[in-house]
N, C-alpha and C positions, 0 to 999 in steps of 0.2 A: 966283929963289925956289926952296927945297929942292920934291921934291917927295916926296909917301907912298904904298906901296904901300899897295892897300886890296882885302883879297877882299869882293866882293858878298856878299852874305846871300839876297839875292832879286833880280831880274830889276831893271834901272835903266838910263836913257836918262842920255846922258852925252854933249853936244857934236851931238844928232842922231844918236846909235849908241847902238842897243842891245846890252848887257850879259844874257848869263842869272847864274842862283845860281851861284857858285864859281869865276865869270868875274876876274880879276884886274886893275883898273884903275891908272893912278898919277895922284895928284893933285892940285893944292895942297894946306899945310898944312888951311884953314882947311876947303878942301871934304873934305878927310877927317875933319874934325873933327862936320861936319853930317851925313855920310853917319852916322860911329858916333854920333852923336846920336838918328838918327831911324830908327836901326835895321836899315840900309841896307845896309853893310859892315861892317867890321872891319880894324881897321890891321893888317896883315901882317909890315913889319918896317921900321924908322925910316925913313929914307930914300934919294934917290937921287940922283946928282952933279947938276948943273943941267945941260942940251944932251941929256940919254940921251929915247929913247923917251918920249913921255907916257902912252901906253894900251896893256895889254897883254892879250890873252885865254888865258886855258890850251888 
């Protein structure tokens, strides 16, 4: 499954880790889709090979 980069918007618990604002996550499609839904994050830039890093902090 692709995955999406997603900058936080505001602090978010993700797998047991906490994230702050401007924290950079990657995610499934569909969970990027809920994070920009409920105001959470914001997709960053389309996506990432499948096997790379799944979560990344700035």
């Amino acid at each position: 499954m692709k995955k999406i980069k997603v900058a936080l918007l505001k602090p978010h618990t993700d797998a047991g880790k906490s994230y702050g604002q401007g924290d950079e996550i990657e995610v499934d499609e569909p969970t990027a889709d809920w994070l920009s839904k409920n105001g959470i994050g914001e997709r960053s830039d389309s996506s990432i090979a499948e096997g790379s890093p799944t979560k990344k902090s700035k």
